[in-house]
MDAnalysis code that builds the backbone (N, CA, C; Angstrom):
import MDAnalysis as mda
import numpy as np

u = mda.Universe.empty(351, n_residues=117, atom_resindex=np.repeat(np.arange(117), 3), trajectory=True)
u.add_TopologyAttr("name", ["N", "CA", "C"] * 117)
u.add_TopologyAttr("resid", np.arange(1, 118))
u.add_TopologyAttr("resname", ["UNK", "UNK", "UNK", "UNK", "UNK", "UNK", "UNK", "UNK", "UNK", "UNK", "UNK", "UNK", "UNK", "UNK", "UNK", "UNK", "UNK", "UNK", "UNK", "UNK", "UNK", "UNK", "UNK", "UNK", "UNK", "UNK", "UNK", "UNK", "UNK", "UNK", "UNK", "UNK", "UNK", "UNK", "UNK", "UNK", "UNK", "UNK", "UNK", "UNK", "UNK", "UNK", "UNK", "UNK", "UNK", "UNK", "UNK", "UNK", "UNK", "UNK", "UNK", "UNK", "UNK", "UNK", "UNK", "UNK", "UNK", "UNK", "UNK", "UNK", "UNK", "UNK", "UNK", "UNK", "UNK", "UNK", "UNK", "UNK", "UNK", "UNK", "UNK", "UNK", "UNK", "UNK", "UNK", "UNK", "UNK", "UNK", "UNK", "UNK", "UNK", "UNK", "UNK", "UNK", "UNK", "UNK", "UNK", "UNK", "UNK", "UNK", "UNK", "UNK", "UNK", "UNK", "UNK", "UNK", "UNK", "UNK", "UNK", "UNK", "UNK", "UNK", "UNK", "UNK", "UNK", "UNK", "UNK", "UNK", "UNK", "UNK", "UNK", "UNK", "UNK", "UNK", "UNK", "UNK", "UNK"])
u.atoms.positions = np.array([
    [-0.504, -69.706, -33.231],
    [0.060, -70.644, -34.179],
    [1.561, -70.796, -33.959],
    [2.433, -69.859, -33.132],
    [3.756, -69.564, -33.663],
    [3.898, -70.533, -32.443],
    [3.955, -70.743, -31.252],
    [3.938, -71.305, -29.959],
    [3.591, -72.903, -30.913],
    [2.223, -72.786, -31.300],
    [2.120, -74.624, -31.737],
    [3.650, -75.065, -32.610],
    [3.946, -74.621, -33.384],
    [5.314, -74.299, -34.554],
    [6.600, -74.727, -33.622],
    [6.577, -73.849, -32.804],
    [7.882, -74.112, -31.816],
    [7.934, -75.650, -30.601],
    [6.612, -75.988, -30.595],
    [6.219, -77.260, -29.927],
    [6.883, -78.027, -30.994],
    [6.184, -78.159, -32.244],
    [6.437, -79.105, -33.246],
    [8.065, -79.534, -34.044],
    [8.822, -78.396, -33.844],
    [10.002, -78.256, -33.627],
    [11.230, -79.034, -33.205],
    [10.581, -78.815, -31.440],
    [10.988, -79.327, -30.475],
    [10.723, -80.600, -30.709],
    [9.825, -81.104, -31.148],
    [9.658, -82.650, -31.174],
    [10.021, -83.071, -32.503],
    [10.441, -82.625, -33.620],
    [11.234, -82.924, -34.448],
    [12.409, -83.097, -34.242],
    [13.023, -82.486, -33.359],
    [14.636, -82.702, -33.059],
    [14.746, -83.885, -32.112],
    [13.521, -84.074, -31.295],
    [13.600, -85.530, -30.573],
    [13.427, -86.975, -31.362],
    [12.959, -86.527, -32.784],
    [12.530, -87.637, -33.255],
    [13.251, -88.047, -34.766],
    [13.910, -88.894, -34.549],
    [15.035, -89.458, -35.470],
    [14.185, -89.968, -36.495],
    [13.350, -90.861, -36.869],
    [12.928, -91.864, -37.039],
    [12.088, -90.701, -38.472],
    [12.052, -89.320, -38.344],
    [11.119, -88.636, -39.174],
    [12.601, -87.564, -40.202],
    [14.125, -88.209, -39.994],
    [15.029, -87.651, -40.769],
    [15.133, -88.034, -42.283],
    [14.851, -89.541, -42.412],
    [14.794, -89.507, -43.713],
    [13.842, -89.293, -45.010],
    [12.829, -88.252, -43.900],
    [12.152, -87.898, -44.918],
    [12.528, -86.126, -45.474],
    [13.174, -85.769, -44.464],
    [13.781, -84.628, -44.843],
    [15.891, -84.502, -44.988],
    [15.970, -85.422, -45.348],
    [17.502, -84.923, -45.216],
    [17.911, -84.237, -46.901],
    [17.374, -84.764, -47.619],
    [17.392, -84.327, -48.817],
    [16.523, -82.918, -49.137],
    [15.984, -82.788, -48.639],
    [14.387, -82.076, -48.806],
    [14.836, -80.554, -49.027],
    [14.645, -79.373, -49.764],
    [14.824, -77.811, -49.198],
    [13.675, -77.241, -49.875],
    [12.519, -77.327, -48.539],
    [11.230, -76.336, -49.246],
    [11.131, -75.439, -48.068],
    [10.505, -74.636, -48.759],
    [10.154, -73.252, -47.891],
    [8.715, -72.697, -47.834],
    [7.443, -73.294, -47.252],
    [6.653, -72.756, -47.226],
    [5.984, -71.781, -46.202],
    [4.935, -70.956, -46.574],
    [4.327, -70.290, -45.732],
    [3.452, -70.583, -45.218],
    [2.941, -70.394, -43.720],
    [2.015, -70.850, -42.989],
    [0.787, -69.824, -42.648],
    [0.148, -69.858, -43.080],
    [-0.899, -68.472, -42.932],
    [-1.882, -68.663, -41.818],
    [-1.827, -67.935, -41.392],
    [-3.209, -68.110, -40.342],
    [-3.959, -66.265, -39.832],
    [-4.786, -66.205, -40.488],
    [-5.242, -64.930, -40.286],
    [-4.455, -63.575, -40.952],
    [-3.769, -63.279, -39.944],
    [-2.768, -62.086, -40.262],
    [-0.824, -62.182, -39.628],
    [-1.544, -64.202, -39.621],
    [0.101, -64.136, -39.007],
    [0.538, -64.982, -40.202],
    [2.167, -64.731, -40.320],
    [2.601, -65.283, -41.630],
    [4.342, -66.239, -41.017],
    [4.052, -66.945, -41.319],
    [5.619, -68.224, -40.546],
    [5.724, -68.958, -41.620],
    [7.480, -68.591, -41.947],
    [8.021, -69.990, -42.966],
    [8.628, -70.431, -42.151],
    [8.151, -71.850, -42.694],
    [8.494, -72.966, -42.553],
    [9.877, -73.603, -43.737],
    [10.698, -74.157, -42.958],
    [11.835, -74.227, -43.969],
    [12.824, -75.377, -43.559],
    [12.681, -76.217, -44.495],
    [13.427, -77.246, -44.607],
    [14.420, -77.591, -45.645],
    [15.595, -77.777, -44.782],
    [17.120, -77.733, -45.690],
    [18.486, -78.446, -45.149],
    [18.670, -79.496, -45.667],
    [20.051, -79.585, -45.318],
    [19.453, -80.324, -43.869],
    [18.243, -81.878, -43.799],
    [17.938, -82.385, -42.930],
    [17.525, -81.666, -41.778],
    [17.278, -80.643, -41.585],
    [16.926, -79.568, -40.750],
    [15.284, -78.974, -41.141],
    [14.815, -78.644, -40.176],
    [13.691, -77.996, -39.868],
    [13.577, -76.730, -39.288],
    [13.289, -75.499, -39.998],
    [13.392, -74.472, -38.417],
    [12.267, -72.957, -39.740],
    [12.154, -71.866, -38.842],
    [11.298, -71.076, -39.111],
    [11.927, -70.037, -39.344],
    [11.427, -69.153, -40.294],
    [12.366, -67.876, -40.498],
    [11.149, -66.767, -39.742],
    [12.164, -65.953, -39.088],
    [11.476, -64.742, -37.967],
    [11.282, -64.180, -38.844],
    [11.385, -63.485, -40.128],
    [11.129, -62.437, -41.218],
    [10.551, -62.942, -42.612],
    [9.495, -63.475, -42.459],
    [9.314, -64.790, -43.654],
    [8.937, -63.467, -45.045],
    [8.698, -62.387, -44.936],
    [9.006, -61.599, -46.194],
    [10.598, -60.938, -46.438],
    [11.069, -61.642, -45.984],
    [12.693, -61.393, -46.596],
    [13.087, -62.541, -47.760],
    [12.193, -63.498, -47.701],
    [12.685, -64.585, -49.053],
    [11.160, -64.965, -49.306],
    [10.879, -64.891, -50.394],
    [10.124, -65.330, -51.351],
    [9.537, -66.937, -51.077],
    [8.550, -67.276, -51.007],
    [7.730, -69.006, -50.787],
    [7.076, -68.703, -51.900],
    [7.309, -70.083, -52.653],
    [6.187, -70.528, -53.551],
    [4.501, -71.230, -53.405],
    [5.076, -71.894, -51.815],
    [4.328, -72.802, -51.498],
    [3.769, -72.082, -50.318],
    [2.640, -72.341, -50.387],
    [1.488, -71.582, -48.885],
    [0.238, -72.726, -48.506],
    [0.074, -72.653, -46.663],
    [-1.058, -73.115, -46.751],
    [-1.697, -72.553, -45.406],
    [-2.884, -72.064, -45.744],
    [-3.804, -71.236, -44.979],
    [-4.541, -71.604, -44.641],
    [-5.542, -70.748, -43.629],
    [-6.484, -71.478, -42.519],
    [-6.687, -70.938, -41.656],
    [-8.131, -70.857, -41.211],
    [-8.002, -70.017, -39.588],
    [-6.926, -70.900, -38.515],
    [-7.374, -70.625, -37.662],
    [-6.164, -70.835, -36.406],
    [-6.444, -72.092, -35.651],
    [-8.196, -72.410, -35.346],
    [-8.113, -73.798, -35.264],
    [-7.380, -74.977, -36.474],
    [-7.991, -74.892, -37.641],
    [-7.487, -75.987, -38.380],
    [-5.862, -75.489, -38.940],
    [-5.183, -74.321, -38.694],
    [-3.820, -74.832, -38.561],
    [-2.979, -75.528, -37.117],
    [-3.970, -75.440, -36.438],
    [-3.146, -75.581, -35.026],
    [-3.234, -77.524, -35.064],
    [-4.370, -77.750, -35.899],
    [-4.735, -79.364, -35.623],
    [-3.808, -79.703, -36.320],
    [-3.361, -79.390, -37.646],
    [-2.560, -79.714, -38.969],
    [-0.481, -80.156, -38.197],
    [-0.277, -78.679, -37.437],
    [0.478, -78.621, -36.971],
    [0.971, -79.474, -35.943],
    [0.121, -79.936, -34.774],
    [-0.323, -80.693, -33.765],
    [-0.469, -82.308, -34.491],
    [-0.775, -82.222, -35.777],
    [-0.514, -83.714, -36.234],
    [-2.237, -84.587, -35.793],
    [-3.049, -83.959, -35.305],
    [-4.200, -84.262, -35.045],
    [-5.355, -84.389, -35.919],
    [-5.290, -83.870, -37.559],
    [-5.622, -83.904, -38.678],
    [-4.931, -83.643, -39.570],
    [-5.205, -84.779, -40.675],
    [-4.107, -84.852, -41.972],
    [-4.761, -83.571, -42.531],
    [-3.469, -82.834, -43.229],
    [-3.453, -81.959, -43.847],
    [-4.069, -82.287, -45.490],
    [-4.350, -83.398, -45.658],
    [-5.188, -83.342, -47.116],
    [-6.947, -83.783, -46.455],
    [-7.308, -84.016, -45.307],
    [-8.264, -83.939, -44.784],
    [-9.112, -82.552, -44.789],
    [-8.136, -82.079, -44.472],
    [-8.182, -80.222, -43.565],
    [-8.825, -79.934, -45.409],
    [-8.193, -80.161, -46.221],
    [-8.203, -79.574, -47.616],
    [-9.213, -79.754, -47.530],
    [-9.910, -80.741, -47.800],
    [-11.235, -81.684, -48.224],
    [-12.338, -80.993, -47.509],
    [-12.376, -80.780, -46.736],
    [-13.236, -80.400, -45.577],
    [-13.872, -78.543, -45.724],
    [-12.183, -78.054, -46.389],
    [-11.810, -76.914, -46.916],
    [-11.642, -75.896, -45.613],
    [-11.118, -76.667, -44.868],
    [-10.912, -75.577, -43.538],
    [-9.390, -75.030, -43.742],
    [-8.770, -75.428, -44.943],
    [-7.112, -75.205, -45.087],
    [-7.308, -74.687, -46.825],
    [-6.375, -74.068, -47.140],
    [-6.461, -74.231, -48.592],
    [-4.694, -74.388, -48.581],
    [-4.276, -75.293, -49.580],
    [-2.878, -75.467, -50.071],
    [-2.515, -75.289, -50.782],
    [-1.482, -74.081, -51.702],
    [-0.983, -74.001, -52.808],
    [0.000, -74.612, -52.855],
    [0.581, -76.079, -52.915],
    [1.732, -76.614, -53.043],
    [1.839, -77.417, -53.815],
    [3.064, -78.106, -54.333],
    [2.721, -79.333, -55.001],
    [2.094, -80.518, -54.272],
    [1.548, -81.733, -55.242],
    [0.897, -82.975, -54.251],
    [2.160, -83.561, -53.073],
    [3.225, -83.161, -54.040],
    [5.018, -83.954, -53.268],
    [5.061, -82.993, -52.192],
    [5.512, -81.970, -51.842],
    [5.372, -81.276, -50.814],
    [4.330, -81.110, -49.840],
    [2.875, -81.511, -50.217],
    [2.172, -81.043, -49.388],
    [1.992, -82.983, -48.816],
    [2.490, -83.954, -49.369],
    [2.456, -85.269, -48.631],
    [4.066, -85.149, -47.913],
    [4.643, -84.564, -48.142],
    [5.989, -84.482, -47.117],
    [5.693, -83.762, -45.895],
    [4.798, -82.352, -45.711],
    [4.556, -81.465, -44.728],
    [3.298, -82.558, -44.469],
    [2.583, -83.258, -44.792],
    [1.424, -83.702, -43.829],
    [2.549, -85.454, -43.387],
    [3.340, -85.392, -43.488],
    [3.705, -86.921, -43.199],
    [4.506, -86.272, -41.800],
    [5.390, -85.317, -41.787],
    [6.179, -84.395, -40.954],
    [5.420, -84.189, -39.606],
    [3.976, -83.758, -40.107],
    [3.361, -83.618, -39.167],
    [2.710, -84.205, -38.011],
    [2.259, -85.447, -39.209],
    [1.316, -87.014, -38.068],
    [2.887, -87.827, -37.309],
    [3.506, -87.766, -38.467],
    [4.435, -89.075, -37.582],
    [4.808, -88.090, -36.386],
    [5.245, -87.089, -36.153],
    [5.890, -86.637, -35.155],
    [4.976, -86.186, -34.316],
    [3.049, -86.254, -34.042],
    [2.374, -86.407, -33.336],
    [2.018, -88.042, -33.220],
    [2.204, -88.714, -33.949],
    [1.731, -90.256, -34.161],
    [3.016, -90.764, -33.321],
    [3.926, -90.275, -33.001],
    [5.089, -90.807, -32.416],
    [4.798, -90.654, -30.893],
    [4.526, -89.065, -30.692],
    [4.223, -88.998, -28.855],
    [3.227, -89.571, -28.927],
    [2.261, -89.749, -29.277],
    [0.400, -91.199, -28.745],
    [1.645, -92.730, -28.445],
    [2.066, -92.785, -29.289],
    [2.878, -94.354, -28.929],
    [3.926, -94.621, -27.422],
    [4.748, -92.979, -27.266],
    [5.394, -93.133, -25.987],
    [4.345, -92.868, -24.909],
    [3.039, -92.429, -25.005],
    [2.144, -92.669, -23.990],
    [1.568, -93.649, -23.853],
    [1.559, -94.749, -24.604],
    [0.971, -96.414, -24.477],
    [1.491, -96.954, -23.859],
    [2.789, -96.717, -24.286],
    [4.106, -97.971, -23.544],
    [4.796, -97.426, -22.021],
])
């Protein structure tokens, strides 16, 4: 999961076009997958992961084995899909968890488009 995270990252910093949905934004959630645990943390138009995610407190979590976080992450299934399906469970608000699934598609929905053209 932590490798998919650092992909997704990387292509957040390439992609302008997905800033104004975070420039205002400071949430901190946790990413669960099995027995691995990654915050996710957005602040101050920035995106990035804390290496020690039990040194600060998340309100917000969303879990899953390792396929359906890797799709979520990868932008390859909406994260209120994943819910539905119940391969994810989300403790977040509806506002946060449509900001982390919008984060996710556009900035996979963005590389499908530079491979068309």
């Amino acid at each position: 999961m932590i490798e998919a995270i650092q992909k997704f990252l990387v292509k957040m910093q390439q992609q302008e076009h997905v800033y104004p949905l975070i420039h205002q934004a400071e949430v901190q959630v946790n990413l669960r997958c099995e027995h691995q645990v990654v915050q996710l943390v957005i602040k101050n138009g920035a995106v990035f992961i804390l290496q020690n995610p039990s040194a600060q407190q998340s309100i917000y979590e969303i879990s899953g084995n390792e396929a359906a976080m890797k799709q979520l992450i990868e932008g390859t299934t909406r994260l209120r899909l994943l819910e539905q399906k119940r391969e994810i469970k989300v403790d977040t608000s509806l506002r946060i968890a449509l900001l982390l699934e919008s984060l996710f598609f556009l900035t996979k929905a963005q590389e499908d488009l530079a491979k068309i053209i």
